[in-house]
N, C-alpha and C positions, 0 to 999 in steps of 0.2 A: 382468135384461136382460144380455145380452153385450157385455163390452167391446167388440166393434171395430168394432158399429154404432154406438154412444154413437162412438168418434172418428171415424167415417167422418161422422156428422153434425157432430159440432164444425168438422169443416175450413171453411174460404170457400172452398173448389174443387170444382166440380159433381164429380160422380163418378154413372156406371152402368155398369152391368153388362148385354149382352146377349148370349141363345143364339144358337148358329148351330144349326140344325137344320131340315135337307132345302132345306137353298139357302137361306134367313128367317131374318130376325135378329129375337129377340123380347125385348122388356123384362122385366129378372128384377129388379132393384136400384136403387138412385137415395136419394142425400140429397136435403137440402131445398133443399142450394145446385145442384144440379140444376136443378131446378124454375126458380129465381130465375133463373138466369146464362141459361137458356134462353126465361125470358120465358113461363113455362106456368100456368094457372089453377090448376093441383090437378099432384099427382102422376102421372106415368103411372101403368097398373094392372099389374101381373103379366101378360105374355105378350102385353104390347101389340105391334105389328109399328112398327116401327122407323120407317116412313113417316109413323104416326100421331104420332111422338113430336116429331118437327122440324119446324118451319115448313116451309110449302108453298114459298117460293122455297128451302128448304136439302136438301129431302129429299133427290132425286136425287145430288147431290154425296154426303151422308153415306153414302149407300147407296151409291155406288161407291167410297166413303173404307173403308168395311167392307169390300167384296167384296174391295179393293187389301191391306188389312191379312191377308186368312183366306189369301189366294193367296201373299202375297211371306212370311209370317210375321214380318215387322218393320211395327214402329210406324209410322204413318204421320199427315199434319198437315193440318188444315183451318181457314181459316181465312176470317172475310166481315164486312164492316163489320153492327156488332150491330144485331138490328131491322128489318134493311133499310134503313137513313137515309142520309140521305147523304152519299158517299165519304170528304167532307172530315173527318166528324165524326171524335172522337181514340177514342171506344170501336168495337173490335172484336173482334167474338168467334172464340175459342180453342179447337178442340177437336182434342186429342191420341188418338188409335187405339190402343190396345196389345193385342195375340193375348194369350189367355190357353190354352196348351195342354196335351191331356191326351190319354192313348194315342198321340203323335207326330201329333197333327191339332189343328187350332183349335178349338177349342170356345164359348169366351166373347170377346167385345170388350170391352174394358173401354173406360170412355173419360172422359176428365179433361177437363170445359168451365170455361172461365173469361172473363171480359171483362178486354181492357187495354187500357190508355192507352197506345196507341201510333196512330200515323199511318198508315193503310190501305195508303198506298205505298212508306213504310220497311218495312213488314211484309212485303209483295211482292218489292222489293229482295231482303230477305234469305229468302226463300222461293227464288227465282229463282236466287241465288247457292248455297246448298244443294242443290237442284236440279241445278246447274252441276258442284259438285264432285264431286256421286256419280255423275253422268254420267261423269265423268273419271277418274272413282278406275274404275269398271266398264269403261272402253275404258282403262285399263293395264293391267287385269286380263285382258283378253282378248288383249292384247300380250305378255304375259308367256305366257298359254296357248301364244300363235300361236307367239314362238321357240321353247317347248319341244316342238312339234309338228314343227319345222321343224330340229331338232338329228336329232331318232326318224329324221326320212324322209331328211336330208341324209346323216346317218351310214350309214345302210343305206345308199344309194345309190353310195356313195364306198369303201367297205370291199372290197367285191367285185372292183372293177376297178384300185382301189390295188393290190390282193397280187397279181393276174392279173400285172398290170406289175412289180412285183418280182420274180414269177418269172421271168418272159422276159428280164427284165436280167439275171439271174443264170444262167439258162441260157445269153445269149450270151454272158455275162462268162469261162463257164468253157468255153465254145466248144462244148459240149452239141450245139448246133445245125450246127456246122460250124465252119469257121473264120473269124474276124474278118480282115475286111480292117484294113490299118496305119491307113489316113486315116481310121478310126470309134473305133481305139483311145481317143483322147483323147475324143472324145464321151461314152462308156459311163460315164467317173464323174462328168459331170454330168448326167446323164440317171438315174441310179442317185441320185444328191442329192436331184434332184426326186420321187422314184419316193418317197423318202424322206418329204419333204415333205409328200405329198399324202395319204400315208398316218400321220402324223403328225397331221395335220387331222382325218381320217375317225376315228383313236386320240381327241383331244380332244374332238371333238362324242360321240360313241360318252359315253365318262365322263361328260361334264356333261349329257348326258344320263339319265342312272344316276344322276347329283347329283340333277336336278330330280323323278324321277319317287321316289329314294329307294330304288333299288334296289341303290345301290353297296354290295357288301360289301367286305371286306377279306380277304384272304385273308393272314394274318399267320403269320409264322415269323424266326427269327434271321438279321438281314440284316449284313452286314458292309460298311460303308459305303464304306471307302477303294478296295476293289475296286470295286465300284458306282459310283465316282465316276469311276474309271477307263474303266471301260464306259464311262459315259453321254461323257465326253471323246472317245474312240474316236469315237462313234456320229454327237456333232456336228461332225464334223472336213470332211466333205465337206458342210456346210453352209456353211464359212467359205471367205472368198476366198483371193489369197497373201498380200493385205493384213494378215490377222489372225495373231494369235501364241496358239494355245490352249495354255495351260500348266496343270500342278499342281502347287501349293503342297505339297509334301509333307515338311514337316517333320516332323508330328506322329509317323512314324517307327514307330507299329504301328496292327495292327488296331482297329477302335471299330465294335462290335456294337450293332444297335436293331434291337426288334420290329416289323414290319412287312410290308408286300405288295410285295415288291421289285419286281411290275409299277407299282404306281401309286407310289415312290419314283422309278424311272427318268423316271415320265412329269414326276413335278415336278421330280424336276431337270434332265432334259433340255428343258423349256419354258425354265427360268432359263437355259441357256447357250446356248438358241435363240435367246432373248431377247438378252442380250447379242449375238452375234454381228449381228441382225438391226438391233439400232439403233446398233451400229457402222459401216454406212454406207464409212467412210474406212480403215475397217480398225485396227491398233493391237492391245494387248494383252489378253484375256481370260482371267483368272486368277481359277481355283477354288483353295479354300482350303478344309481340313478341321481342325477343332480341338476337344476335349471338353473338358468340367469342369463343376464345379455340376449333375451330372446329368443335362448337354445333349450333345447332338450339334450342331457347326454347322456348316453349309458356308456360305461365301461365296463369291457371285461376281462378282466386279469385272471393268466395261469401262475405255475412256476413249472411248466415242460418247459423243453430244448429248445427252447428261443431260434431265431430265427436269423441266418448271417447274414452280412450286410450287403453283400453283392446277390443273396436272392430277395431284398427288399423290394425292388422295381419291377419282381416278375408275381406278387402277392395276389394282386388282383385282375392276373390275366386270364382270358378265359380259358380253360382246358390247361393252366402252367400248374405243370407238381414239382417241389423241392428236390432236388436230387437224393441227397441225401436219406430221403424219409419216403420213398417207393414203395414202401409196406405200410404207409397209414393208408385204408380205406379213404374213396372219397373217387369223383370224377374231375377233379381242380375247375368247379363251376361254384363252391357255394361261396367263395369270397369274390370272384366277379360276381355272383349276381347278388349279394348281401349289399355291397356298397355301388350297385347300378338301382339297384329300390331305394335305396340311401339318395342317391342322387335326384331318382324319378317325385321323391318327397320334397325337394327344397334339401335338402344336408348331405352329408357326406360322411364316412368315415376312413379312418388313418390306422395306421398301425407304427407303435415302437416295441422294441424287443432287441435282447441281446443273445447270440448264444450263449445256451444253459442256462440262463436266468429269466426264461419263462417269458409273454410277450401282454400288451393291453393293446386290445381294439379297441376305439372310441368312435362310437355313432351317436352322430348332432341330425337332432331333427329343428327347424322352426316350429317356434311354442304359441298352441293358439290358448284363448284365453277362454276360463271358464266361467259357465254358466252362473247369471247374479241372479 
């Protein structure tokens, strides 16, 4: 005799085995605690139909407890006070669904019956509450589909008429179009800020976009950072008001080379002095800072805005999370996830501390490649 009938009979837990074939679920398998825990005279026979095998008040259910298992391909649970008795009584029987699959289709149900000693409506309870969370886990899950649906068609949508508008500012700016009158001079480089702005957004949906569907590549080469950093300073300048003071720490005094996609380096550092700028509010000092050693690249960048409390530290870099408190700073809560997800897509990372009121430092570590002899 074969081992695995000899322990499939030793077990106390019903166990069968039924075909799915042409829509019919038909009896192929079954121990003896089968038989028992189901309450049946004799064993079912070989190719019995599955209706025949369950009491008349359970059939229906089982048979849509199988159809539910062949269609979703996960396990699924049934469960009814044993016998038919009643409700109050503590035995209820147990029977668990499992897809047994071959070629990528269902083939077999397996299915584990048991009686337990449990109270019909504790059992329900936690039926109901299982129920409950998969429900909920399946409507995040489609939330989570819906933003990244909603990054694809935002970003398209934004991209087009952001650069349209850059060029027309740039064309009046260099008077291309004619001459500027004097009383619009001062307008064009905040309107050239915005113009910035908004195409900044369209840049960050665009990326975490590429994040979510896994498209983002890198397009990596020898980047030189202190220059880079200068840029990206440049670039946030007409972001800031006259309240702000954008500075570089530049002691470090030469070049520091890292491999990388100097577009999506720009875009994480230019979020962190977006960032700064943006929850300075009052204005004050914004100081980038570049330093290597240990094989890192680091730049920080320190405010003195409204620092950051300590129970919203854990939500900084989530994607789409805004501070409660600070609902009125501009922004889509994506440039610090996608700052420190380029951060990461590099080799590094970056961290944030800060206190309320006392202003906050981002630190982004890149690995430092070494320069040309």
């Amino acid at each position: 005799m074969d081992l695995l009938p000899r322990v499939l009979e030793a077990l106390p837990v019903g166990i069968g085995l039924f075909e799915l074939s042409n829509d019919e679920f038909r009896f192929r398998y079954g121990n003896r605690a089968l038989a028992r825990v189901l309450m049946l005279e004799r064993m079912p026979s070989d190719g019995q139909p599955v209706r025949e095998v369950f009491g008349r008040d359970q059939q229906e259910a089982i048979i849509e407890l199988f159809r539910l298992v062949a269609v979703s391909r996960e396990p699924q649970t049934y469960f009814a006070v044993a016998g038919g008795r009643h409700p109050a009584a503590d035995q209820i029987l147990n029977i668990d669904a499992y897809p047994v699959l071959a070629a990528g289709r269902v083939s077999y149900i397996m299915v584990l019956a048991e009686q337990t000693d449990e109270k019909l409506q504790a059992r329900q309870r936690e039926h109901l509450e299982a129920n409950r969370l998969r429900q909920k886990a399946d409507h995040l899950a489609s939330l989570e589909q819906a933003k990244s649906e909603f990054l694809r068609l935002a970003s398209h949508e934004l991209r087009a008429p952001a650069a349209m508008l850059g060029g027309y500012l740039s064309m009046i700016e260099d008077e291309s179009l004619g001459p500027v009158p004097e009383r619009l001079r001062p307008v064009l480089p905040l309107l050239k800020a915005k113009a910035a702005q908004i195409n900044l957004l369209a840049n960050e949906m665009v990326e975490a976009a590429r994040l979510e569907d896994g498209r983002l590549q890198l397009k990596r080469r020898r980047v030189e950072l202190r220059e880079l950093l200068r840029r990206s300073l440049k670039a946030a300048e007409p972001n800031a008001t006259p309240a702000h003071r954008l500075s570089f720490d530049d002691r470090i005094g030469h070049q520091v080379w890292v491999l990388g996609d100097p577009l999506r380096l720009e875009i994480a550092i230019g979020n962190l002095l977006d960032n700064a700028i943006k929850y300075s509010p009052a204005g004050g000092e914004v100081i980038a800072h570049l330093s290597a050693g240990d094989g890192l690249a680091t730049i920080r960048v320190r405010d003195q805005g409204i620092g950051i409390a300590a129970e919203d530290m854990s939500r900084l870099f989530v994607r789409f999370s805004r501070l409660a408190p600070y609902g009125d700073v501009p922004g889509t809560g994506l440039g610090l996830y996608l700052a420190r997800e380029l951060a990461r897509l590099h080799g590094g990372d970056i961290v944030a501390v800060s206190k309320p009121g006392k202003g906050s430092e981002f630190t982004l570590s890149l690995p430092l490649e070494s320069a040309k002899t």
